[in-house]
PAZAPA-4460 file (N, C-alpha, C; in steps of 0.05 Angstrom, whole numbers, plus 32768, in hexadecimal, padded with zeros to 4 digits):
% residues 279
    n_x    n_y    n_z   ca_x   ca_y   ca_z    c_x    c_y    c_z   seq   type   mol
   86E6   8115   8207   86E1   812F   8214   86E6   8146   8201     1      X     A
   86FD   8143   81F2   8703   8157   81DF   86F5   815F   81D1     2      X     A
   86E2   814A   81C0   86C7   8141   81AF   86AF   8153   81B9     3      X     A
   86A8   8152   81D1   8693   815D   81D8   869B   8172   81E2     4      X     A
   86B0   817A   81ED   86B9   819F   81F0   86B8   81AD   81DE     5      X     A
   86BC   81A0   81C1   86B9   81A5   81A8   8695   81BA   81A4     6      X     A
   8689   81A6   81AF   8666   81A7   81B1   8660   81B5   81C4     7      X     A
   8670   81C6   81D9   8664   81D6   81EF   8658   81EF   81E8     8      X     A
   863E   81F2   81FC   8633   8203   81F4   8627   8214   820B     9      X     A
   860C   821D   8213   8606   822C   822E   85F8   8212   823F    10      X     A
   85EE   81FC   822E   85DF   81E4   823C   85F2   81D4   823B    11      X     A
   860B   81CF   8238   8624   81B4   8232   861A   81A3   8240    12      X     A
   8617   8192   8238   860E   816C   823F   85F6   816E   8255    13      X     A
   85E5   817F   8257   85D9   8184   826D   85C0   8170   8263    14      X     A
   85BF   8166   8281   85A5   814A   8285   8597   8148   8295    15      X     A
   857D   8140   8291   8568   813D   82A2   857B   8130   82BE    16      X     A
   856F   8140   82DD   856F   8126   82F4   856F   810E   82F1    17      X     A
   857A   8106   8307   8572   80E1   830A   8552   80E2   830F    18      X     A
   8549   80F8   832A   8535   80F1   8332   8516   80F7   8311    19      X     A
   8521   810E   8301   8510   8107   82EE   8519   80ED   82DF    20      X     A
   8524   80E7   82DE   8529   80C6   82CE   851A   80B6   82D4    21      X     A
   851A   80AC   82FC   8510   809C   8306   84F5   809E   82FC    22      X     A
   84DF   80C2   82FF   84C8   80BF   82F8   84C2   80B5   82D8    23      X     A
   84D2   80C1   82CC   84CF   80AF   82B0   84D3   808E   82A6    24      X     A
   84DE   8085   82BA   84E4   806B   82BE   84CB   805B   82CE    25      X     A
   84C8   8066   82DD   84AD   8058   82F3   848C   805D   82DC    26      X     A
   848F   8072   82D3   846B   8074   82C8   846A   8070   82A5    27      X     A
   848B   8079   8298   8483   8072   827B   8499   805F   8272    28      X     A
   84A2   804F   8288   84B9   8033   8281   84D2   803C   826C    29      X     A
   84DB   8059   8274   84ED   805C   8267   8505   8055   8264    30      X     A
   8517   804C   8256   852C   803C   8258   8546   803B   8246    31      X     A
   8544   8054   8237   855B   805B   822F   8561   807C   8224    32      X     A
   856F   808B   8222   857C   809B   8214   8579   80A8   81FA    33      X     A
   856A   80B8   81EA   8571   80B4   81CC   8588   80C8   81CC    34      X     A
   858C   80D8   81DA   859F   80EF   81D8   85B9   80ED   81F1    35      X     A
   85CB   80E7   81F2   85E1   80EC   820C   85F4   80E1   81FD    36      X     A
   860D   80E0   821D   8627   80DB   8214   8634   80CE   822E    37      X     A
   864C   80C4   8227   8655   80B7   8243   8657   80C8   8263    38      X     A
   8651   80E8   825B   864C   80FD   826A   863C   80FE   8276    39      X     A
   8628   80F8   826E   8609   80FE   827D   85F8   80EA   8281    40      X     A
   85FE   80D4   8273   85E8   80BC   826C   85DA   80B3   8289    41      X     A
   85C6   80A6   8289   85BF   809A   82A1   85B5   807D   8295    42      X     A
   85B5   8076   8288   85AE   8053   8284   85C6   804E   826E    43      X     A
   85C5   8035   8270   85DF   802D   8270   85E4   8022   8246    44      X     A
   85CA   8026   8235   85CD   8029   821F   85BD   804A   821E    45      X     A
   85CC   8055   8206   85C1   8070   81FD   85CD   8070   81E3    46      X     A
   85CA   8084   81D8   85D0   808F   81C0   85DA   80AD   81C0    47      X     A
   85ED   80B3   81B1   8606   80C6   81B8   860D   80D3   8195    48      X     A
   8629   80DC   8196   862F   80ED   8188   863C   80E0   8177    49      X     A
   864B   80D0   8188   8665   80C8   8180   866A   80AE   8181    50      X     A
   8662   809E   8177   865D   807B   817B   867E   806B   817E    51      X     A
   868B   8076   8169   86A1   806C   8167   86B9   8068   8188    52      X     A
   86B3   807F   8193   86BB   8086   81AE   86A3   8079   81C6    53      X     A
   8697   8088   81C3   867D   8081   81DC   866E   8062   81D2    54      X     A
   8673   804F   81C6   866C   803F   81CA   8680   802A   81E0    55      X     A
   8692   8027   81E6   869E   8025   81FF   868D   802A   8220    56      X     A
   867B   8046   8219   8672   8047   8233   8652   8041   8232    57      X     A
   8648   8032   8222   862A   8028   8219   8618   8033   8204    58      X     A
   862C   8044   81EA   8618   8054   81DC   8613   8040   81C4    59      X     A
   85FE   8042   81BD   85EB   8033   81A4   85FA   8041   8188    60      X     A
   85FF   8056   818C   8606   806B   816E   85F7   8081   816F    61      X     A
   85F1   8090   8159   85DB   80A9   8154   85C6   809F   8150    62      X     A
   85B5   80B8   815F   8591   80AA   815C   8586   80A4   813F    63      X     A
   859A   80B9   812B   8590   80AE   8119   8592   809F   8104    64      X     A
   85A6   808A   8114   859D   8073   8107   85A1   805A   811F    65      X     A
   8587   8062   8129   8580   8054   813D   8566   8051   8138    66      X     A
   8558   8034   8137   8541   802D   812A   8532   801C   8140    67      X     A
   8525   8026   8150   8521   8016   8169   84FE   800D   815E    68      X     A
   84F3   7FF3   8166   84E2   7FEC   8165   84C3   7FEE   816B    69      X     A
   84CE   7FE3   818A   84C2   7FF8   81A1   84CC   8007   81BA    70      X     A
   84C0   8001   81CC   84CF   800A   81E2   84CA   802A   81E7    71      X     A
   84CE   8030   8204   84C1   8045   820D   84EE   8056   8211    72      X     A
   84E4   8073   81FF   8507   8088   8202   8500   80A1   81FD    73      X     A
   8518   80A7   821C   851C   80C5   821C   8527   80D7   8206    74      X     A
   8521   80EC   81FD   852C   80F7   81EE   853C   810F   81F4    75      X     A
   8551   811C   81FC   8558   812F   81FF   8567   8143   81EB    76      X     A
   8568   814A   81D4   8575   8150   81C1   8581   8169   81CC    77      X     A
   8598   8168   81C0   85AA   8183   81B9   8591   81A3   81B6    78      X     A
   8591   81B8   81BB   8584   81C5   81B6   8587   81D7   819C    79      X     A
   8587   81C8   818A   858B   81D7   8171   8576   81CD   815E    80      X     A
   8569   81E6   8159   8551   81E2   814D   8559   81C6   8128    81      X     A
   8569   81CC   8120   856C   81AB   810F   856F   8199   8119    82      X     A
   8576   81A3   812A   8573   817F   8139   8565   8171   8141    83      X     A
   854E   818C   8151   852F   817F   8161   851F   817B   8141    84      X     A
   8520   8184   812E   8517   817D   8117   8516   8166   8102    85      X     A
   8537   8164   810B   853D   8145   8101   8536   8131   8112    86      X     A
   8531   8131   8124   852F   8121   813F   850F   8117   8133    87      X     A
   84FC   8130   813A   84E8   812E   8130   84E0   811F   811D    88      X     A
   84E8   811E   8104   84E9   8110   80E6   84EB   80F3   80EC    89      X     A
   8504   80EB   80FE   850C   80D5   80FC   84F6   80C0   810E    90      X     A
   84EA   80DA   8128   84DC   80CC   813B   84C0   80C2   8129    91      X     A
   84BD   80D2   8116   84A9   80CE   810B   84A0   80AE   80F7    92      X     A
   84C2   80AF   80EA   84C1   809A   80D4   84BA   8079   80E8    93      X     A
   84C5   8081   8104   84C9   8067   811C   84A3   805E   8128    94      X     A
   8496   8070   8129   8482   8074   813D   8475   806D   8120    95      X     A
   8472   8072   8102   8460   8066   80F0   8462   804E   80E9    96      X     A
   848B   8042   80EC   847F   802F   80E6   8475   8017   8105    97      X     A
   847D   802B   8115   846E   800E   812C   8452   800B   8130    98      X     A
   8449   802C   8127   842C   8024   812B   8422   800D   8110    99      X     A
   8426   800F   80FB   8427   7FFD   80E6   8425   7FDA   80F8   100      X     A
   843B   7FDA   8103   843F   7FBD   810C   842F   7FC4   8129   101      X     A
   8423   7FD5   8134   8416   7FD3   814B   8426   7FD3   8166   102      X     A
   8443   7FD2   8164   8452   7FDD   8175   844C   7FEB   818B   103      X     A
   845D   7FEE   81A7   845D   8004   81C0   8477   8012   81B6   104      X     A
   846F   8025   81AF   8491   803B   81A8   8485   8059   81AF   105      X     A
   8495   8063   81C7   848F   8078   81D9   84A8   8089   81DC   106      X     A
   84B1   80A7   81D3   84C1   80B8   81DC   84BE   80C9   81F1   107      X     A
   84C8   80D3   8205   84C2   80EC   8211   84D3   8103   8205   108      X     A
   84D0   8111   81FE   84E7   8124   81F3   84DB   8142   8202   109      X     A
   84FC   8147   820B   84FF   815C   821A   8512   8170   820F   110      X     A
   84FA   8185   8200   850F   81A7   81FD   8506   81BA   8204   111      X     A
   8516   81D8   81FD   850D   81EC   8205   84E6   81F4   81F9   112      X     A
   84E0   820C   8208   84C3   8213   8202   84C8   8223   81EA   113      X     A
   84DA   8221   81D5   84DB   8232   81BF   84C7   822C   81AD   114      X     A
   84B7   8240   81AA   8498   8233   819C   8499   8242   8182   115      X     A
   84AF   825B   817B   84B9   825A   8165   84C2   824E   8154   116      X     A
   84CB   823C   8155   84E0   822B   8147   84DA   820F   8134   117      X     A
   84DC   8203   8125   84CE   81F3   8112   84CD   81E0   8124   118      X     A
   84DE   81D1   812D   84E1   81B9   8140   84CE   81B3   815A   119      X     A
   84CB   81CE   8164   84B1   81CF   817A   8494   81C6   8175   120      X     A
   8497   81DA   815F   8481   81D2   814E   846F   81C0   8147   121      X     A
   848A   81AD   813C   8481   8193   8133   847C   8182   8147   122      X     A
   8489   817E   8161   8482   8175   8175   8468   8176   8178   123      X     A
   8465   8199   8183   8447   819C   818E   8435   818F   8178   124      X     A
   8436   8193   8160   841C   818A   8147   841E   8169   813E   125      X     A
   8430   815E   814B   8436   8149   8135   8419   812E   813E   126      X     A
   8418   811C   812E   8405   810B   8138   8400   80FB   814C   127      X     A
   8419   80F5   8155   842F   80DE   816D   8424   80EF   8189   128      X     A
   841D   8102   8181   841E   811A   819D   8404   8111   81B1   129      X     A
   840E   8101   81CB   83F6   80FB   81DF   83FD   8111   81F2   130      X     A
   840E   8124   81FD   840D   8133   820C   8426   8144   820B   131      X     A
   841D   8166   821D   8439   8176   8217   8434   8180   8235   132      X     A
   844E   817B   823A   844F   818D   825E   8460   81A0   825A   133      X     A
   8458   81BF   8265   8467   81D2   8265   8474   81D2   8281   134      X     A
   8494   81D7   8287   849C   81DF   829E   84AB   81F4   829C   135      X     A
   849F   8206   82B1   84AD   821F   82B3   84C6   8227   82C3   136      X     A
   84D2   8239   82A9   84FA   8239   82B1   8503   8232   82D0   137      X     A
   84EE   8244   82DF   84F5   8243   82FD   84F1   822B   8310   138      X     A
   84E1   8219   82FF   84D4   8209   8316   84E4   81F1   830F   139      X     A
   8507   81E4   82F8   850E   81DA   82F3   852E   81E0   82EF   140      X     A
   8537   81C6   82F0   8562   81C4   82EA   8563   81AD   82E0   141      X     A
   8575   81B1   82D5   858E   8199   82C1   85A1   8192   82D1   142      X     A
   85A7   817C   82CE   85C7   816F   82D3   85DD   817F   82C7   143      X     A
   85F5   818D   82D7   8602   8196   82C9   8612   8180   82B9   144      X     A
   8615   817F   829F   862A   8172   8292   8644   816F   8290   145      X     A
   8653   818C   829B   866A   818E   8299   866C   818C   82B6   146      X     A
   8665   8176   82C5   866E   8172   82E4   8690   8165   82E5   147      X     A
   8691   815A   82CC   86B2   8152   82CD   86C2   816E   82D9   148      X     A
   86BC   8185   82D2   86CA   8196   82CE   86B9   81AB   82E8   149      X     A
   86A4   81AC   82EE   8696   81BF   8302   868A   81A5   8315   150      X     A
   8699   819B   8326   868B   8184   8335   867D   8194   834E   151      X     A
   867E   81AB   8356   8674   81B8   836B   865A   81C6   835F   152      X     A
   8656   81C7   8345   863C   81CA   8342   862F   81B8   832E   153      X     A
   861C   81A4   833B   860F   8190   832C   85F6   8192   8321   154      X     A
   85EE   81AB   8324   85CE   81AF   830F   85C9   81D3   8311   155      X     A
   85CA   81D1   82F4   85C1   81F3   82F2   859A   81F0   82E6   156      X     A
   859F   820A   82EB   8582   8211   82F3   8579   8218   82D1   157      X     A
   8563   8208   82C8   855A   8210   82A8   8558   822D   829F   158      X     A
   8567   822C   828B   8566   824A   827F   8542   8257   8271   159      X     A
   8535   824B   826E   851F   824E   8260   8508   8231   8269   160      X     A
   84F4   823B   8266   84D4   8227   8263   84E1   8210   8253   161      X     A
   84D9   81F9   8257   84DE   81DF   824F   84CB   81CE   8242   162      X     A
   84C6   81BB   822C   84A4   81B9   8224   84B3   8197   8230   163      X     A
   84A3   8187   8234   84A4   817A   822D   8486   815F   821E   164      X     A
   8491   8151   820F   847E   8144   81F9   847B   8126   81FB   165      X     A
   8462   812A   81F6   8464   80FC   81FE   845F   80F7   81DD   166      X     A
   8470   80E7   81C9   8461   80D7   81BA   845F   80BF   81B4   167      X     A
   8449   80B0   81AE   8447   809E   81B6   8433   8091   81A3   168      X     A
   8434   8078   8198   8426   8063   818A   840E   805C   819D   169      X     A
   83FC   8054   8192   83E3   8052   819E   83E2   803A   81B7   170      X     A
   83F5   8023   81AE   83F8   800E   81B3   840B   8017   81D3   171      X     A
   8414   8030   81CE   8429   8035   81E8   8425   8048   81F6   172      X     A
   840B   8054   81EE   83FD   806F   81FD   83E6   805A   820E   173      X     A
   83DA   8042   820B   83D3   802C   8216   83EB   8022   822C   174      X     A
   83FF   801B   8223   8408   800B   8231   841D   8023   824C   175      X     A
   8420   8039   823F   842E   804A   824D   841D   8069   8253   176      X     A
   8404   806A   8257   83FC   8086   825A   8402   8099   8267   177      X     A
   83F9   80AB   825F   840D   80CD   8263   83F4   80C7   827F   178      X     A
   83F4   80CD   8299   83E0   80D7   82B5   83E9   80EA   82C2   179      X     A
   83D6   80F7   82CB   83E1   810D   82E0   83EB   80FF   82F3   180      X     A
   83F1   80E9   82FD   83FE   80DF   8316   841F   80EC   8311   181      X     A
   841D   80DE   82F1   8437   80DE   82E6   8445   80F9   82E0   182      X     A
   8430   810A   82DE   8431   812E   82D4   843D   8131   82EE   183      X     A
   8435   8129   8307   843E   8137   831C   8452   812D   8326   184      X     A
   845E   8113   8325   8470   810A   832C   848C   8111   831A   185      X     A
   8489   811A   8304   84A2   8126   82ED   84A8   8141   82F7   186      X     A
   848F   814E   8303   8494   816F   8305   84A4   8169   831B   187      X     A
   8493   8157   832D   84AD   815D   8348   84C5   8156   8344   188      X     A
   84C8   813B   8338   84E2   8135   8330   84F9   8144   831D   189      X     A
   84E8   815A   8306   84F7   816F   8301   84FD   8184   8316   190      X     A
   84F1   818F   832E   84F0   81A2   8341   8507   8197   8354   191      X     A
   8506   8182   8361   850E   816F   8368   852F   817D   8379   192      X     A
   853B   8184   835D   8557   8195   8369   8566   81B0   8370   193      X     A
   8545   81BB   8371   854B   81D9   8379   8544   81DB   838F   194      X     A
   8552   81EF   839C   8550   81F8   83B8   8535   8200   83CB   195      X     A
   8532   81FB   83E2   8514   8207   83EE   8518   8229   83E9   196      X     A
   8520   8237   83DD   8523   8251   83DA   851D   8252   83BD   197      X     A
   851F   8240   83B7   8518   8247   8392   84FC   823C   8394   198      X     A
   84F4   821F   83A3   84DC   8217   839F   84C8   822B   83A9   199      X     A
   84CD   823A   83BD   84BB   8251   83CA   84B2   8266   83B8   200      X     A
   84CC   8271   83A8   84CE   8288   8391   84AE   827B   837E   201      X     A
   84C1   8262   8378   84A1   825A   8363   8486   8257   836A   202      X     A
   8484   8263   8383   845C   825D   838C   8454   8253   8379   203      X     A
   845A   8229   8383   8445   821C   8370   842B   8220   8381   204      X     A
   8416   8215   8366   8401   8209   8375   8401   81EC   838D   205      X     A
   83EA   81EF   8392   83DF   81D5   83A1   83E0   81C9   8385   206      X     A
   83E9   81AB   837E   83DB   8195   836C   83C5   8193   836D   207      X     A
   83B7   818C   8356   839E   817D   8358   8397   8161   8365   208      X     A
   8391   815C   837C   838A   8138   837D   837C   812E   836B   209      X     A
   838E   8115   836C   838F   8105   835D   8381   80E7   8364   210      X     A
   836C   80E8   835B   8359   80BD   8363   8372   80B3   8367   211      X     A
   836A   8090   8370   8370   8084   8373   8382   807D   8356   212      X     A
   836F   8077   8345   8372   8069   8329   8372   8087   8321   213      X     A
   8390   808D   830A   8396   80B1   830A   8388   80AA   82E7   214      X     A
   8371   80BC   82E8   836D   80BD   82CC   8386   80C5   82B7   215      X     A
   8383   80BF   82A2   8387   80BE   828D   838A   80DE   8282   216      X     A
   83A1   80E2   827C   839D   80FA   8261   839B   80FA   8244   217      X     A
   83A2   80DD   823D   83A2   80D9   821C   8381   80D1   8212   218      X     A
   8374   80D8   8214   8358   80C6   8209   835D   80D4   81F1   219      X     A
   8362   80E0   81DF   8365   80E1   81C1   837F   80E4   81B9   220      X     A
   8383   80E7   819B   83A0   80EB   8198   83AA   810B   819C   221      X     A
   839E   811C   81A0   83AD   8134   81A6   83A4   8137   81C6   222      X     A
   83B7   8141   81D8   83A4   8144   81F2   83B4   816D   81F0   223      X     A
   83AD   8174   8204   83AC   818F   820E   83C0   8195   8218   224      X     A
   83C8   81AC   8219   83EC   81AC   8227   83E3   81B8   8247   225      X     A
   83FB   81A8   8254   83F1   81B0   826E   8404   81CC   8275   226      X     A
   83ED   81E1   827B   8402   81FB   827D   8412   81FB   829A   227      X     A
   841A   820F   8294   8432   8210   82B1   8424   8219   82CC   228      X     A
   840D   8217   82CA   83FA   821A   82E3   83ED   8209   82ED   229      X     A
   83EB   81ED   82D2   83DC   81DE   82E0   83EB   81C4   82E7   230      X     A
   83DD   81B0   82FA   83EA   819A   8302   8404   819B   8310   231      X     A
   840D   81A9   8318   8425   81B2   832C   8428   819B   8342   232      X     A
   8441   8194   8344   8444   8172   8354   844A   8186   8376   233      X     A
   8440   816B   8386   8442   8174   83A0   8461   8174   83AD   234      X     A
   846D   8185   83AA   848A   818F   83B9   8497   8183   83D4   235      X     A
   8485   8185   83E5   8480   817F   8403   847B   8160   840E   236      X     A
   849E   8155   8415   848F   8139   841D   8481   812F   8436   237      X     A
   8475   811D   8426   8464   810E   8443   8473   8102   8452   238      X     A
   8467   80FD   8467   8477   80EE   8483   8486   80D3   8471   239      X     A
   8472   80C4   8462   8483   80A6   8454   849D   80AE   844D   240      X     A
   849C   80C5   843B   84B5   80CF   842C   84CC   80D3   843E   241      X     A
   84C5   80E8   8450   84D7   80F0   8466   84E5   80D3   847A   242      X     A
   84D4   80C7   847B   84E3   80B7   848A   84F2   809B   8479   243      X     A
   84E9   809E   8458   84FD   808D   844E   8511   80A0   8445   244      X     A
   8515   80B4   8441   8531   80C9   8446   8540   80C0   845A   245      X     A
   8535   80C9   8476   8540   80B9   848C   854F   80A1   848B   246      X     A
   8541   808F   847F   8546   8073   8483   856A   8075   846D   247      X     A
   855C   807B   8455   8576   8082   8444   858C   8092   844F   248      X     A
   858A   80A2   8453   85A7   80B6   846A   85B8   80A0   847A   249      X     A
   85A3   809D   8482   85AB   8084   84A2   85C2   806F   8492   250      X     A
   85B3   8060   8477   85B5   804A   8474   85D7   805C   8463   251      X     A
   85D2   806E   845D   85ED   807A   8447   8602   8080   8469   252      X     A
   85FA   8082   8477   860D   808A   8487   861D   8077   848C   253      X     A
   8613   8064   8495   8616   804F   849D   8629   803E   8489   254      X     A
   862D   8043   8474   8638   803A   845E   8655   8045   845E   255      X     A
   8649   805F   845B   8664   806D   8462   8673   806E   847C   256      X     A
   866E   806A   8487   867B   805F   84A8   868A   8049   849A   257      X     A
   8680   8038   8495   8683   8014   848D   869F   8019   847E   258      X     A
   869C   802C   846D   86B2   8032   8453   86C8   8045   8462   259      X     A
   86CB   8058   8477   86DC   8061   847E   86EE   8057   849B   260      X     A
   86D9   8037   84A2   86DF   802B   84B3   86FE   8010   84A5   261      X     A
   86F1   8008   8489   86FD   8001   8481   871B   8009   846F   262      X     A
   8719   8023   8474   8734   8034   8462   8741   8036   847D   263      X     A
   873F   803D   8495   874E   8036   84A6   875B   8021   84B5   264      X     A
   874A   8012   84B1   8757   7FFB   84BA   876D   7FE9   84A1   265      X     A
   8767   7FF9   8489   877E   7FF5   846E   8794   7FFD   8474   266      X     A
   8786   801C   8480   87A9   802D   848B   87B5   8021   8495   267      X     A
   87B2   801E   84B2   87BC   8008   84C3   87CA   7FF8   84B9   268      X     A
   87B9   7FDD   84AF   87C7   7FCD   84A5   87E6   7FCE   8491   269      X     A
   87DC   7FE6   847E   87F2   7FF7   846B   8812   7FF8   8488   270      X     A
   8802   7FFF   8493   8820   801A   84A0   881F   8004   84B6   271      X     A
   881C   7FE7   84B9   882F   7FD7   84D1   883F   7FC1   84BB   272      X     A
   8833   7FC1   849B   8842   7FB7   8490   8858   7FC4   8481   273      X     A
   885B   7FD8   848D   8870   7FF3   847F   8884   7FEB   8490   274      X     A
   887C   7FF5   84B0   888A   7FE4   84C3   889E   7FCF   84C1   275      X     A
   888D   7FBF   84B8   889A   7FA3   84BA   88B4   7FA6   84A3   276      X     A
   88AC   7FAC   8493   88B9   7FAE   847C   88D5   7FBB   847D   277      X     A
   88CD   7FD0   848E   88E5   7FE2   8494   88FD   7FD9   84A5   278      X     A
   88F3   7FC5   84BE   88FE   7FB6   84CD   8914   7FA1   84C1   279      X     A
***
């Protein structure tokens, strides 16, 4: 903890939702971390700061020297422009040589919309690049990081526009493609934990429907960035949704009944063997 208080900053350990995870997990088989810490992680290998310490709670070491083969990873880096730079470099030396061997090796990497900055840059231009989603400051939040310490507030609201970038080996833009099914299912799942007062503020659009079979956005290696107007995920659940909420409440209640049924009847037991004892 010391280590990374060391590292605090206005974003400290701040991390994508679960519920954006899940969408990154369901449409581009994502499955690990390149950036976290025993603070924020959500799968159970990642890569961190501090290996010597955080390998105890599932960290691999630093990304960079982490040489992954294939496999589909999140990226979240530190927001410091050398770093999305080095990140960059290294993502680069990984994704040439898999395409070489014909590999699936896929990053999502998530930073700010700083389109000044060398590191953006290189994102937006680089060759690996099958798609860039812009999300705007308002219509998205982070995990707060420092919940050890602020447990009453668990997601602040993004300070700035957010890009985020698919890159991806040809072999894994095949096997993992960027779709608007998937465009709309990340936006909601970034939207996901702001309030019906914030979602109103943002007058999204209506989404576009979407076929059956959701075309495709990658048909070449550069595709088009999707601006902050278009493809907007649908907010509003359907009856299915609502009533598996339902079902979940019910089934969490019920749980917790189960669990405070059983701490009492502990008591009990506690305080007639206190009783006895005392006797």
């Amino acid at each position: 903890l010391v280590r990374y208080e060391a590292l605090a900053g206005g974003g400290y350990q701040a991390a994508l939702n679960g519920e954006s995870f899940a969408a990154l997990q369901r449409h581009w088989a994502v499955e690990m971390e390149c950036f976290a810490s025993p603070l924020n992680s959500r799968f159970e290998r990642f890569c961190s700061a501090f290996p010597d310490t955080d390998v105890w709670f599932g960290s691999c070491g630093s990304f960079f020297d982490f040489h992954p083969t294939n496999g589909s990873f999140e990226a979240n880096p530190p927001f410091v422009p050398s770093v999305v730079s080095a990140m960059t470099g290294h993502m680069e030396g990984l994704l040439d040589a898999a395409t070489d061997r014909g590999d699936s090796l896929s990053f999502v990497i998530v930073i700010p919309t700083w389109a000044h900055t060398d590191g953006w840059k290189a994102l937006n231009e680089g060759r690996f690049l099958r798609h860039h989603l812009v999300l705007r400051q308002q219509e998205h939040s982070y995990c707060e990081g420092a919940q050890h310490k602020r447990w009453k507030q668990a997601h602040r609201m993004s300070s700035c526009d957010t890009s985020v970038f698919w890159w991806q080996t040809d072999a894994a833009a095949e096997q993992w493609p960027v779709t608007s099914m998937g465009l709309h299912d990340l936006r909601a799942a970034f939207a996901s934990t702001l309030s019906a007062d914030q979602r109103a503020r943002c007058r999204l659009p209506t989404p576009v429907v979407e076929p059956k079979d959701a075309a495709r956005l990658t048909g070449t290696k550069r595709a088009k960035v999707t601006s902050a107007e278009d493809a907007h995920p649908p907010l509003k659940k359907g009856k299915k949704e609502k009533t598996e909420d339902r079902r979940k409440r019910k089934v969490t209640k019920e749980a917790d009944e189960r669990n405070v049924s059983k701490e009492r009847r502990a008591l009990r037991k506690q305080r007639k063997e206190e009783k006895r004892a005392k006797r």
